[in-house]
N, C-alpha and C positions, 0 to 999 in steps of 0.2 A: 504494500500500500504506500502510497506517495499522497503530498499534498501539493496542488498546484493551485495559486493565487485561492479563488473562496473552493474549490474542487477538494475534493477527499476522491482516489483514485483507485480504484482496486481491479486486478485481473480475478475472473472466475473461471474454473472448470464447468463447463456443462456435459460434458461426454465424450466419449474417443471416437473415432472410426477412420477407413479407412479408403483408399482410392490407387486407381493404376498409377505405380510409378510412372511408366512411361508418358503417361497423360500429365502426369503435373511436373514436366521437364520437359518436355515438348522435343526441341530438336535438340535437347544432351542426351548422348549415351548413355546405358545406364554402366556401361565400367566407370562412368564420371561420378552421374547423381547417386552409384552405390555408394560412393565412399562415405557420402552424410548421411544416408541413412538407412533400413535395413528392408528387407521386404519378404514378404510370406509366400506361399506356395501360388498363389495368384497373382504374385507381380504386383501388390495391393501394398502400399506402406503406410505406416502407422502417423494417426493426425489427430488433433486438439479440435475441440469448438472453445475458444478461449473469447472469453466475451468481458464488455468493462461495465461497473459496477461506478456509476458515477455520482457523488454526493455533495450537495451545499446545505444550504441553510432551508432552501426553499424549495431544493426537488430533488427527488430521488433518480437516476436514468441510468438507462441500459442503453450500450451500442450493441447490435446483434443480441441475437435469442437462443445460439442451437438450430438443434433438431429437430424437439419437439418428441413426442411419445405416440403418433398417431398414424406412424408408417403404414403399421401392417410387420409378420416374420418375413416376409419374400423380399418387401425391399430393404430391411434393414440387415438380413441374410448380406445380401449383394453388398453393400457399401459397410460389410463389418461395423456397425454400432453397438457400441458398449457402453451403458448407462450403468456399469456394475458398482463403480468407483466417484462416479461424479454426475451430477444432472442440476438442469439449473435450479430447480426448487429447492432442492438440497443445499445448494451454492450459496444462494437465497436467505434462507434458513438456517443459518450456519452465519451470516452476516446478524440477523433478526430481521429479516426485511420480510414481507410479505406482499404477494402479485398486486395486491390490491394498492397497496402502498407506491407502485412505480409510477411516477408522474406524465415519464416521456421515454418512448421507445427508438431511437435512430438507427433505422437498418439499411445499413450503407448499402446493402440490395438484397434482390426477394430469390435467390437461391434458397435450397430447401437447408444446407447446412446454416445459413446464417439468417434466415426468418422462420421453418421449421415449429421452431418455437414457441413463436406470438399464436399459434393456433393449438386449441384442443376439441379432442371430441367428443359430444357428451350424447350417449345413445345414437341417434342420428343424424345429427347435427352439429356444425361446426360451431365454435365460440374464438372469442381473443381471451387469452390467457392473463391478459393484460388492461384489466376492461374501462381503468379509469386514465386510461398513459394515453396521451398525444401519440401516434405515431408518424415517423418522419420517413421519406422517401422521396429523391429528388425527379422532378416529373419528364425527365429523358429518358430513365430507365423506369420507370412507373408504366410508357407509351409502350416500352417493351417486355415488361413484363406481361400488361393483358394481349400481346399476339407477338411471343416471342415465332424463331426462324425453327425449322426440323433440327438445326445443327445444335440447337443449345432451349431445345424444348424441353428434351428430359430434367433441366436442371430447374425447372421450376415444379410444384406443386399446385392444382386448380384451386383446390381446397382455400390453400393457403391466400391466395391471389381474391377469390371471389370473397372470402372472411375478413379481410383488411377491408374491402372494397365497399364492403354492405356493412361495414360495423361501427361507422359514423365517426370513427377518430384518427382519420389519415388525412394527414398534411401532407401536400405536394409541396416540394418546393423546386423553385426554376435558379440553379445555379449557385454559385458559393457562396456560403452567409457568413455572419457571425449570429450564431444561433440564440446563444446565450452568451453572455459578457465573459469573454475569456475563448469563449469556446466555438471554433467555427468547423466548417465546413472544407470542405477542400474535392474537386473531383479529377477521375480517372476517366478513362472510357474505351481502353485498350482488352481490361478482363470483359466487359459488357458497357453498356453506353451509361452513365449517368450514374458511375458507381461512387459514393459519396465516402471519405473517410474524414477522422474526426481529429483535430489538432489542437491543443487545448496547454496557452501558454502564458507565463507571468514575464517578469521582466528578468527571470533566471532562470526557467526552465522551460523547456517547449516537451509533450507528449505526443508522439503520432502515431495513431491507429488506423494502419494502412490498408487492412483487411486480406483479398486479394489481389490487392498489385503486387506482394512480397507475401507471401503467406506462412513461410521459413524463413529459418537462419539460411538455409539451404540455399533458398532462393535471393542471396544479394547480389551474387555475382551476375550482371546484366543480361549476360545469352539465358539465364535459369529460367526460362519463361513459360509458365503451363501452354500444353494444349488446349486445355478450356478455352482459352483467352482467344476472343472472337475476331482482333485485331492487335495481334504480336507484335508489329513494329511500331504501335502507338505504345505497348505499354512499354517496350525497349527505351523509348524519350522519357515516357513520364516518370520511370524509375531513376533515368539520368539525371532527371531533374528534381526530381525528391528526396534521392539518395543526396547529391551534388548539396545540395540544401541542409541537410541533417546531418552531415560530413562539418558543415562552415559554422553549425551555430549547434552541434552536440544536443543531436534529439535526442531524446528516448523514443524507441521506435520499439511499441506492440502487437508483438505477434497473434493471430488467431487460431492458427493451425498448425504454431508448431507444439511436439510433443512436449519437452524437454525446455525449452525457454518461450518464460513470458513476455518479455521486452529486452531489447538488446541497445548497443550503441553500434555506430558502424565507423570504418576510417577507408581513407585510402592507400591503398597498397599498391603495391608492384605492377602486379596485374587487374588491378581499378579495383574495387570497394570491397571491403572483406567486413567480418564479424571485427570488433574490436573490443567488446565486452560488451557479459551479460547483467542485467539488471532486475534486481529481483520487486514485481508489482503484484 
């Protein structure tokens, strides 16, 4: 936990699972991307939902949700989910925070790993998990989440999509803000279009929670670029320019998905930007 300017900061576990190495390294080998980390009999390596926990005086907020509990065994089979150790209620709970208590939800986008979440289901019916929270989602990627492309359709959820939609507490927003005092916005659009992360900084410290434009330690080195990512030479710039950024004035930069570290620093090296230390949030 960290405290920036009025912010109380915290990283949470929500759950593990897992995805094709080869998919979230895109054009690296994997005699490369094996070296940082390890992989199962599926080719499948080991991932976080690492979500933040953000506190003032006045609001309680979440960036990202998780998973969520409302897959079904078949798809949660597939993408290896493990809520055995962590989930967010728990996470929650373990803070003394309760759903109801969340003010404001920012999901830097509606992928099933990192909105998931904000949906449950009760008999036959969808709910927000989150019923009294603002949720936030910037409306480039809002346009594509209700008629995303074949290439990156499975990475959404209907469920999910239609219960934000119909549940009366989704804010659109068009473009970078400063959301709340300290705390803004900042977008991508190389993983998907209008993927929103969150930067949150005093006059001595800056936090960034990049989501997936870097979603590992694994992933700083610039060519580390998932497959997912619907336009690879945009997020190749916007890493140059984030990283280049968080390099000159020493971020903290919050991992989502990696196992093993919640936040990191980066520097430049030899061969352009490496892990420089890890930080414990």
């Amino acid at each position: 936990m960290i405290h920036i300017g009025s912010y109380q900061i915290q990283s949470l576990e929500t759950g593990r699972f897992a995805l094709d190495g080869g998919a979230m390294f895109g054009v690296v080998p994997k005699t490369l991307w094996s070296r940082a980390t390890s992989c199962d009999e599926f080719n499948r390596i080991p991932l976080a939902m690492r979500v933040l926990l953000i506190r003032s005086a006045d609001r309680i907020m979440l960036v990202d949700v998780g998973f969520g509990h409302k897959s079904g065994q078949k798809f949660e089979t597939i993408y290896g989910v493990d809520h055995s150790r962590y989930t967010l209620e728990s996470s929650l709970s373990e803070c003394g925070m309760r759903p109801e208590e969340i003010t404001d939800v920012i999901l830097t986008h509606c992928h099933f790993d990192h909105m998931g979440g904000a949906v449950k289901r009760e008999g036959d019916e969808f709910k927000l998990v989150f019923p009294d929270a603002r949720h936030y989602v910037q409306q480039s990627h809002w346009r594509w989440a209700l008629n995303p492309t074949e290439r990156d359709r499975a990475s959404f959820q209907r469920e999910d999509i239609d219960t934000l939609r119909d549940g009366g507490r989704l804010t659109v927003i068009d473009g970078p803000c400063e959301l709340f005092p300290g705390l803004h916005l900042s977008i991508a659009n190389g993983h998907t279009p209008g993927l929103q992360m969150v930067k949150i900084q005093d006059s001595e410290q800056t936090l960034f929670y990049c989501s997936d434009l870097m979603p590992t330690a694994a992933h700083v080195p610039l060519p580390y670029i998932m497959g997912y990512d619907l336009n690879p030479l945009t997020t190749l710039e916007e890493k140059r320019r984030y990283l280049s950024q968080a390099c000159d004035e020493n971020w903290i930069i919050a991992l989502e998905h990696d196992p093993n570290h919640a936040a990191i620093r980066v520097r430049r090296g030899k061969k352009g930007f490496e892990l420089a230390e890890v930080v414990k949030l």
